[in-house]
N, C-alpha and C positions, 0 to 999 in steps of 0.2 A: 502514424495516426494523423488525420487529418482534423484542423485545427479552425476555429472560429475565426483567428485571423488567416491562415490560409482561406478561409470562402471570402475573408473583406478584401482581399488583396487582390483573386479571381476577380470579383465582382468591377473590382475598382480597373482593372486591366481591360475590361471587357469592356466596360463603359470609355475609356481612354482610346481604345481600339475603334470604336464606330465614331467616334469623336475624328480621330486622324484618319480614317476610311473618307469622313464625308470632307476635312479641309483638303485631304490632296486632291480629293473630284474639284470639288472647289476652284483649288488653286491651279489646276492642269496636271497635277502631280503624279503617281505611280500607284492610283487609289486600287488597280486592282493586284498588283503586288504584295502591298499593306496588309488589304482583306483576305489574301492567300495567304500569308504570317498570321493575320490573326486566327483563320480557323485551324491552322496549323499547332498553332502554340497553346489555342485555347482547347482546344475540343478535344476530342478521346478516337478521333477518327484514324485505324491504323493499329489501333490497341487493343479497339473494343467496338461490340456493335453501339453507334450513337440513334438516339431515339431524338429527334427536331423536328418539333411541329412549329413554323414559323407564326406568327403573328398574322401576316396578309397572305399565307396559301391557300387555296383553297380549290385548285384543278389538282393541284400535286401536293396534298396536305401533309404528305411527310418527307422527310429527305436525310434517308439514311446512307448516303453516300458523300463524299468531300466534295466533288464538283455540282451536288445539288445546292450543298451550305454555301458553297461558295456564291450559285448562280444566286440564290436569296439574300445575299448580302450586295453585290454588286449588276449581277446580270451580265456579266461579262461572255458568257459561255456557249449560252443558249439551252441547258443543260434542263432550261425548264422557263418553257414561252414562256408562260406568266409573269413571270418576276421582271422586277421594275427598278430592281438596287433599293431595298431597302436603307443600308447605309450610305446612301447616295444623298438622301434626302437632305443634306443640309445640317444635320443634329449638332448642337454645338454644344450641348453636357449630356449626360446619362448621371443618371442618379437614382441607387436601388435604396428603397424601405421594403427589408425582412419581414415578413409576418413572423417566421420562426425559421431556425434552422436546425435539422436533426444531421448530429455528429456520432458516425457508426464506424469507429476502427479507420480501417483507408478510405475510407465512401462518404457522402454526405448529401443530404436536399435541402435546399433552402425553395422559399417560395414567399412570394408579396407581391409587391406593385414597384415596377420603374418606372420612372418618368426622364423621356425625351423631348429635348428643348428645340424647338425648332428655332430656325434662323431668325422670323420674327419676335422670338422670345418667350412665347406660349410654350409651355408642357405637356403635352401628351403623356396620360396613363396608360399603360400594359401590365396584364397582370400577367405573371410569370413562376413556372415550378423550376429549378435548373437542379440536377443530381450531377456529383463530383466523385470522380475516382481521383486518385493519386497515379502518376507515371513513375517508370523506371527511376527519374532524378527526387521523386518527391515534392513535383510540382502537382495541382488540379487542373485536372482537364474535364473538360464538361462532356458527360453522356448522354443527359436525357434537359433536351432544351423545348419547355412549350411556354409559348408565349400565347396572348387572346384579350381581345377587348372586353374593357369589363362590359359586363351585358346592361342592357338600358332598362330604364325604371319598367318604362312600357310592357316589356318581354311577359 
């Protein structure tokens, strides 16, 4: 059964995850190795179909395969021009507020707003849906990742 603090635990991995993606870019470090652990450890890719709509796609707005999650986190690949390395950019915390999370047997969705801290120290909102299966060991691995800017007053 997946559990509340299983999704804070995810949550908090995932955010420690693009944290250490953007210092080893940083520091010269093995950032696309990192980002290849983290979609590895975090996602559902290999288990299950993953549904990921990134946050900045928008020529390839989904990527349901590992070497696309991968190209949108780092760019390493080429696996999809666009992409820029999202966790490249420098982000030195992650920090998720839940709106809510629905807890269903092995499965789970949460959805809210995170906020990334840029190198200058500003926050950036995204708001974000993430659905959690359970794997073989009874860790969560993420299925269904959509990320989007909140929309402007204007709209």
């Amino acid at each position: 059964m997946m559990t509340r603090h299983d999704i804070d635990k995810a949550q908090r991995a995932w955010g420690d995850g693009i944290v250490a993606i953007a210092t080893a870019h940083r520091d010269g470090g093995d950032y696309t190795g990192i980002a290849r652990n983290h979609v590895e450890t975090l996602y559902a890719y290999g288990m299950t179909t993953v549904l990921f709509k990134p946050t900045l796609a928008a020529v390839e707005q989904f990527r349901p395969t590992f070497e696309q999650a991968l190209s949108y986190f780092v760019a390493s690949n080429d696996a999809c021009p666009e992409d820029k390395g999202f966790a490249i950019k420098g982000w030195t915390n992650v920090r998720f507020e839940n709106a809510d999370v629905i807890l269903s047997g092995p499965s789970a969705l949460a959805m809210g707003n995170y906020f990334f801290t840029s190198p200058e120290g500003e926050e950036v909102k995204v708001e974000y849906t993430f659905g959690y299966v359970l794997d073989e060991a009874g860790e969560p691995r993420i299925n269904v990742h959509h990320s989007s800017m909140p929309a402007s007053h204007e709209a």
